[in-house]
C-alpha positions as CSV (number, residue, x, y, z in Angstrom):
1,X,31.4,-20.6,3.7
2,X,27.5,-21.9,3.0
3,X,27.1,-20.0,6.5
4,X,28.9,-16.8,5.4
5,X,26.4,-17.6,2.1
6,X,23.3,-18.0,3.6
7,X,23.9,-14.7,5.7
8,X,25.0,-12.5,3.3
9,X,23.2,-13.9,0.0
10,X,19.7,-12.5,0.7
11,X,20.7,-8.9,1.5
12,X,23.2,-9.0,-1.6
13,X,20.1,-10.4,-3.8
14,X,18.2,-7.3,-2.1
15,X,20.7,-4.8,-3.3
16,X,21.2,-6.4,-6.4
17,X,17.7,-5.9,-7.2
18,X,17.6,-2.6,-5.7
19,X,19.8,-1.6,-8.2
20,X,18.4,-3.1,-11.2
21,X,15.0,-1.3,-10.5
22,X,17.0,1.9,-9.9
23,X,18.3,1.5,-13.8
24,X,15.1,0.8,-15.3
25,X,14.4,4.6,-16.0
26,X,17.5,4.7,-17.9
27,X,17.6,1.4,-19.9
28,X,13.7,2.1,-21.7
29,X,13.4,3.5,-24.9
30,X,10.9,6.1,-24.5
31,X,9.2,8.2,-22.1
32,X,5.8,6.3,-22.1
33,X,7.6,3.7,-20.3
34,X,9.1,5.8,-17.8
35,X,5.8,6.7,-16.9
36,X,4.6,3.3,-17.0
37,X,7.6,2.9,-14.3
38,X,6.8,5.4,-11.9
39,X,3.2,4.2,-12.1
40,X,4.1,1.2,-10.8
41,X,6.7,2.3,-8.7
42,X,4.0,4.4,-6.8
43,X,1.4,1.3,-6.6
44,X,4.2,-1.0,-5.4
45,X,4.3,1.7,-2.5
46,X,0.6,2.0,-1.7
47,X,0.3,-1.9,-1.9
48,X,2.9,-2.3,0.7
49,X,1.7,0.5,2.8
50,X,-1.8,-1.3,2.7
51,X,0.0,-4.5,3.9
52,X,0.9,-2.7,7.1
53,X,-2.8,-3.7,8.3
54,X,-3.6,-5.9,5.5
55,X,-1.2,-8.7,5.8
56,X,-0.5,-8.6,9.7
57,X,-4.1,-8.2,11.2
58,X,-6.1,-9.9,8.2
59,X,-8.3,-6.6,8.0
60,X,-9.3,-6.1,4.0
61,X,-9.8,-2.6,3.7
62,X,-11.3,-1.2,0.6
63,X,-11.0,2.3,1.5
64,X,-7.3,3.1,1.7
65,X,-8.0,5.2,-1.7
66,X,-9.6,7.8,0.6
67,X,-6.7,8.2,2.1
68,X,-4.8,8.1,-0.9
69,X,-6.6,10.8,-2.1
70,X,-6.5,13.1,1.3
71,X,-3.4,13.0,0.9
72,X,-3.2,13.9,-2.4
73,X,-5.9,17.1,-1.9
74,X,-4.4,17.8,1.7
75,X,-0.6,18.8,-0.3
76,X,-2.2,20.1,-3.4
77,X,-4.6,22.5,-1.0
78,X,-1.5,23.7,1.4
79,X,0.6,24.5,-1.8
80,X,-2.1,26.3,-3.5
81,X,-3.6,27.8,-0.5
82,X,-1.5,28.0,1.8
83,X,1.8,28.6,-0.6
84,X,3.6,26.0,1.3
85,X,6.7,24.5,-0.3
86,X,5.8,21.0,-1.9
87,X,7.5,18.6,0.5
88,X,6.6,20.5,3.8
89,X,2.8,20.1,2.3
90,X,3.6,16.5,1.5
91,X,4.7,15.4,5.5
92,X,1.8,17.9,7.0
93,X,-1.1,16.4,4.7
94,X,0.4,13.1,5.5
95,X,0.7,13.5,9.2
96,X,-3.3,14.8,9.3
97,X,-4.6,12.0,7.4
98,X,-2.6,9.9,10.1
99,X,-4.3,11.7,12.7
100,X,-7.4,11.3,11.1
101,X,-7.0,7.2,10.4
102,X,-6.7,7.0,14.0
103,X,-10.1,8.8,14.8
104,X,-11.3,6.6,12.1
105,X,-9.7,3.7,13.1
106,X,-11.4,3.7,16.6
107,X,-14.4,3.5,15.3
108,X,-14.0,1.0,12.5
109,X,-11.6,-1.3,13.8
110,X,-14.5,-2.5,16.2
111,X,-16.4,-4.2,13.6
112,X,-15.1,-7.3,11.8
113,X,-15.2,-9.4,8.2
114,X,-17.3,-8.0,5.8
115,X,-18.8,-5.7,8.2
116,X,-15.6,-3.5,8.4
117,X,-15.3,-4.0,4.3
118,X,-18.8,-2.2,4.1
119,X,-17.4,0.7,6.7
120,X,-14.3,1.0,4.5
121,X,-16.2,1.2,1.2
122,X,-18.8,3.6,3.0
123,X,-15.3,6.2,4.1
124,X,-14.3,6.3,0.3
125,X,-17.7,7.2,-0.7
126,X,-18.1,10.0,2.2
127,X,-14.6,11.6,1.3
128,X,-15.4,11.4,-2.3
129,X,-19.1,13.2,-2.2
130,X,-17.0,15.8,0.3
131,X,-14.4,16.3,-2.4
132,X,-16.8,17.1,-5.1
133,X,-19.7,19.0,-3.2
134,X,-17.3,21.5,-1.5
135,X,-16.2,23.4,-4.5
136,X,-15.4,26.4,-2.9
137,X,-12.5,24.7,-1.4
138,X,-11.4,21.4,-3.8
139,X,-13.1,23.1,-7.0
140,X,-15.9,20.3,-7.1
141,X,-15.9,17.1,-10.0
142,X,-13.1,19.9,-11.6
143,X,-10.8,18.7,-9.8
144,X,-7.8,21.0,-8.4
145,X,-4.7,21.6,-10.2
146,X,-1.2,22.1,-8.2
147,X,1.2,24.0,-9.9
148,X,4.3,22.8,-11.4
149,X,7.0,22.3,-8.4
150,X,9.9,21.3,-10.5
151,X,11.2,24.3,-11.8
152,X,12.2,23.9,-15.5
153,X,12.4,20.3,-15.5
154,X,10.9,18.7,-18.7
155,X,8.1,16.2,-18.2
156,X,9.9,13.0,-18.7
157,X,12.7,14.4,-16.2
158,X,10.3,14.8,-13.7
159,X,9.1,11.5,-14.7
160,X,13.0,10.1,-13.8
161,X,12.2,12.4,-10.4
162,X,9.1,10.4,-9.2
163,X,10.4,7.3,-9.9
164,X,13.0,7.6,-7.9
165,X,11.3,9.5,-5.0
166,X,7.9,6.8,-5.3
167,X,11.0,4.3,-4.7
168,X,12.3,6.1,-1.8
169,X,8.9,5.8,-0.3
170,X,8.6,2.1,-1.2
171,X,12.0,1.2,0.5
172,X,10.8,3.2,3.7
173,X,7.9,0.9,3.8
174,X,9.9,-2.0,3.3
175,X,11.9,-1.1,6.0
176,X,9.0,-0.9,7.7
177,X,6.9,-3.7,7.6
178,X,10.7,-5.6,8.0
179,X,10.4,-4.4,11.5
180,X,7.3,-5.1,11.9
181,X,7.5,-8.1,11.2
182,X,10.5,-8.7,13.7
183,X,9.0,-7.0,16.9
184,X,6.8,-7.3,19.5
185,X,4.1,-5.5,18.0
186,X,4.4,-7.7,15.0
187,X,4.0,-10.8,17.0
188,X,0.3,-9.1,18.3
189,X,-1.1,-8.2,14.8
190,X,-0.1,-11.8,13.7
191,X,-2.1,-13.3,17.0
192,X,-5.0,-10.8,15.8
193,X,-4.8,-12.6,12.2
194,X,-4.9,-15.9,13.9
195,X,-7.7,-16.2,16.0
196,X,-8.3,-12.2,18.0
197,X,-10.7,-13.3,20.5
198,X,-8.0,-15.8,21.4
199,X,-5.4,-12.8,21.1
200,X,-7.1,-10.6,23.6
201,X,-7.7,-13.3,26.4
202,X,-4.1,-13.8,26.4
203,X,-3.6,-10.3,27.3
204,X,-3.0,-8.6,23.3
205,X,-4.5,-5.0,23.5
206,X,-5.8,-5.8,20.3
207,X,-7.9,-2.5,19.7
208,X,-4.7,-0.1,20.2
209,X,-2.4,-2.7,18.0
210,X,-5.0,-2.3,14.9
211,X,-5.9,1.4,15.1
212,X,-1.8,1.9,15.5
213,X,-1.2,-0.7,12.1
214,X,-4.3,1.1,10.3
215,X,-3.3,4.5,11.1
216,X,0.4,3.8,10.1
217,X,-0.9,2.0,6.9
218,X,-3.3,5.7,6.1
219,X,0.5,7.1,6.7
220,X,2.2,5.8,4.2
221,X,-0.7,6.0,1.5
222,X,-1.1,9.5,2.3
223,X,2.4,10.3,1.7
224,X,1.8,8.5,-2.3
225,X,-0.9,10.4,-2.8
226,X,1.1,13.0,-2.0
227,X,3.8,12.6,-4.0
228,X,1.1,11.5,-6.6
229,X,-0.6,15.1,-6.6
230,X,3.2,17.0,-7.2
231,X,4.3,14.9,-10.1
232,X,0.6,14.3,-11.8
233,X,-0.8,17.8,-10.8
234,X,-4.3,17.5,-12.0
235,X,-6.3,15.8,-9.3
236,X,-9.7,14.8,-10.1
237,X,-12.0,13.2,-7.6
238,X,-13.5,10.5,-8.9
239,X,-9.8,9.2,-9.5
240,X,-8.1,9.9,-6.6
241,X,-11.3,8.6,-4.6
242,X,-11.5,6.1,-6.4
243,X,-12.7,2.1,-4.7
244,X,-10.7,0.9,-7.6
245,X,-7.5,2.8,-6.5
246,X,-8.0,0.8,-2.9
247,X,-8.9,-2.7,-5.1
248,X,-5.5,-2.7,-6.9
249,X,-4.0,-2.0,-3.5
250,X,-5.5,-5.6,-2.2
251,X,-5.4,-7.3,-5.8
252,X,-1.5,-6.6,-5.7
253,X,-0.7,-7.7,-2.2
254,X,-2.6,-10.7,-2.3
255,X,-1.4,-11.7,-6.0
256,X,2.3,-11.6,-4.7
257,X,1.6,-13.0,-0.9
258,X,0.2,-10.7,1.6
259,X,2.7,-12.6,4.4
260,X,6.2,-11.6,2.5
261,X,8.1,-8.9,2.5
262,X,8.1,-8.4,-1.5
263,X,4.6,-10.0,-2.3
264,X,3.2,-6.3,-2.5
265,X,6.0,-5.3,-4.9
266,X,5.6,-8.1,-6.9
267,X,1.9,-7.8,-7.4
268,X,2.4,-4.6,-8.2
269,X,5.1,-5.3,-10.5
270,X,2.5,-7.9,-12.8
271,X,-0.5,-5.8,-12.4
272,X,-0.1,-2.2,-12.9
273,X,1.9,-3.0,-16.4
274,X,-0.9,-5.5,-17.4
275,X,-3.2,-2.7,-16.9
276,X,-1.7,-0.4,-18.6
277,X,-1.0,-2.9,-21.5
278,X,-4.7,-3.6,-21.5
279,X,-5.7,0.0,-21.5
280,X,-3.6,0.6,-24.9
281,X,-4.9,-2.7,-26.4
282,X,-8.6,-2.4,-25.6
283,X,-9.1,1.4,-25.1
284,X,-10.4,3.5,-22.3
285,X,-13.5,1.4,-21.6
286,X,-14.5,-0.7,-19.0
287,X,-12.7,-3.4,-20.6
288,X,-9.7,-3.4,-19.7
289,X,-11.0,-3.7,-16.0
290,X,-12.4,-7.0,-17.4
291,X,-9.2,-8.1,-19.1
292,X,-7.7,-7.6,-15.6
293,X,-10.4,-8.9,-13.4
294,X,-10.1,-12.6,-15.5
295,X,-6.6,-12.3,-15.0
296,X,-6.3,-11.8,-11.5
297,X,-9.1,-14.1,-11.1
298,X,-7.3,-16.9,-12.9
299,X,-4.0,-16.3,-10.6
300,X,-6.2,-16.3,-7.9
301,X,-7.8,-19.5,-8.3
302,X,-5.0,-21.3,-8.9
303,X,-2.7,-19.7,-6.5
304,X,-4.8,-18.6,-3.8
305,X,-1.8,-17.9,-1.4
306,X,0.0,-15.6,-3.9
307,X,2.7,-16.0,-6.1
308,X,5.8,-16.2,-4.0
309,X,4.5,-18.9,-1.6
310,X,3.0,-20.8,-5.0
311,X,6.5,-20.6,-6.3
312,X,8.3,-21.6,-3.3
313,X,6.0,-24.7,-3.0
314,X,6.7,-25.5,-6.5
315,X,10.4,-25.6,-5.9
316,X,10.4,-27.1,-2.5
317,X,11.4,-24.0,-1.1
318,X,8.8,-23.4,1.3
319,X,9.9,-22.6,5.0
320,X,7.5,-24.3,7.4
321,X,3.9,-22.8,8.7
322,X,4.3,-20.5,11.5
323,X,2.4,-22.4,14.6
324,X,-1.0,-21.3,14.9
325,X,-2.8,-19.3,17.9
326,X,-5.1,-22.3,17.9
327,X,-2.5,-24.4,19.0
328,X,-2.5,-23.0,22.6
329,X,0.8,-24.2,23.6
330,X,3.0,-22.9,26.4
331,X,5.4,-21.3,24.1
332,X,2.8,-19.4,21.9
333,X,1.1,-18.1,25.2
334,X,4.4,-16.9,26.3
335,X,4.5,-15.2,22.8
336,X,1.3,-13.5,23.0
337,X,2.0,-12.4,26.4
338,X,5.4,-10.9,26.0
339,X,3.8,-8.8,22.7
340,X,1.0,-7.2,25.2
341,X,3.8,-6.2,27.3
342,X,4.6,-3.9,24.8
């Protein structure tokens, strides 16, 4: 029976929770919260989708809100444009940014550390200038505005929509990063994370393993913005382009644990309703960013690994380090080798 427990207790404490964020729509009092819900529900997403290359290759990448919000201009655009129904314009703006991450990712995958921080702070700020210098196109610092695609739904039942769509796209990337983390090409972008130079002498093709995890990553972020530009509907630049977007997307994965499944989610899950509650008790001013920043900062210094690790130590729970590339035994080089195989 402990067997039978241990085997079955995780994916039953999976569904349980599952199922108690599914409610939450319905168990709030108002609609404020609802919206507060899908909020989150969408950064949860985006923090999990920047954990594709975030947590496995080590990468920090500032810049995933350009993405975020090419994907957001790329659906509005072919629905206002083009007249393309709103989830065909969702997958095609999603699979161009994709094909653009990769051309991207060739070229800024090569550099390393804060070098590559700088190239990813440099994309947003391109993308952004594009966004509001082409006006004949994206309407300039106006912003677009995508037409309602809900049909006579009222505002907080398109609210009860998102959330549940925002969580649809969360548990794909779930699923994702879950077998990811099982797989050969897993086993690589952890080498890379370790010690690359290592990683690539024992045969990794570490170059096509991070432009793949970074273009998968712009994926999945392109899809939120996405979905962010049908439910929301006014897109303005300096929002959806914004380095602070691509901060919380960091601040969130590291708060929770950038190396577990559900440290994105939980991050998420602390930060984006301490930043709304911050916003309502200080005001639209820049502080509330400050309220936040000493918050995260104080979780951070404290527990630097993230919360679930912090927690797990605290309780004895902790599962032992995975071995290190630096520890060049026989077993890890057979590792590393049978990943470049792939």
């Amino acid at each position: 029976m402990t067997g039978l427990g241990r085997r079955f207790g995780k994916p039953a404490l999976v569904l349980l929770g599952a199922a108690l964020i599914a409610s939450y729509p319905w168990l709030v009092p108002n609609s404020y919260l609802v919206y507060a819900g899908v909020l989150t529900m969408m950064f949860a997403g985006l923090a999990t989708s920047w954990n594709l290359v975030g947590g496995f290759t080590g990468y920090v990448s500032l810049g995933h809100s350009a993405f975020f919000g090419l994907g957001a201009y790329g659906t509005g655009l072919l629905i206002t444009r083009a007249g393309w129904p709103w989830v065909l314009s969702i997958v095609a703006a999603g699979l161009g940014v994709g094909v653009f991450a990769v051309i991207v990712g060739i070229a800024a995958m090569r550099v390393r550390g804060a070098s590559f921080v700088i190239v990813s702070i440099a994309l947003v700020a391109a993308v952004n200038l594009l966004a509001q210098g082409w006006r004949s196109l994206t309407g300039g610092s106006v912003g677009l505005r995508v037409p309602t695609q809900y049909g006579e739904l009222t505002r907080l039942e398109a609210h009860y929509l998102f959330f549940y769509l925002f969580m649809g796209l969360l548990a794909l990337t779930l699923l994702t990063w879950w077998f990811m983390d099982r797989s050969r090409f897993g086993t690589g972008l952890k080498a890379i994370r370790e010690d690359e130079d290592k990683a690539e002498s024992l045969g990794v093709p570490t170059a096509g393993f991070k432009v793949v995890a970074f273009a998968l990553s712009a994926l999945f972020v392109a899809f939120g913005g996405g979905l962010y530009a049908v439910w929301f509907r006014n897109l303005d630049p300096i929002f959806v382009f914004s380095i602070l977007i691509g901060s919380y997307m960091v601040l969130m994965s590291l708060l929770g644990g950038v190396r577990y499944l559900f440290g994105p989610l939980l991050g998420a899950a602390i930060v984006a309703p301490a930043g709304e509650f911050f916003l309502l008790r200080l005001g639209e001013t820049q502080i509330h960013l400050t309220a936040m920043g000493l918050l995260l900062g104080v979780v951070v210094l404290f527990m630097p690994e993230g919360i679930i690790p912090a927690v797990a130590k605290l309780f004895g729970l902790r599962r032992p380090p995975a071995a290190s590339i630096r520890e060049d035994t026989a077993e890890q080089r057979a590792t590393l080798e049978e990943a470049a195989v792939q």
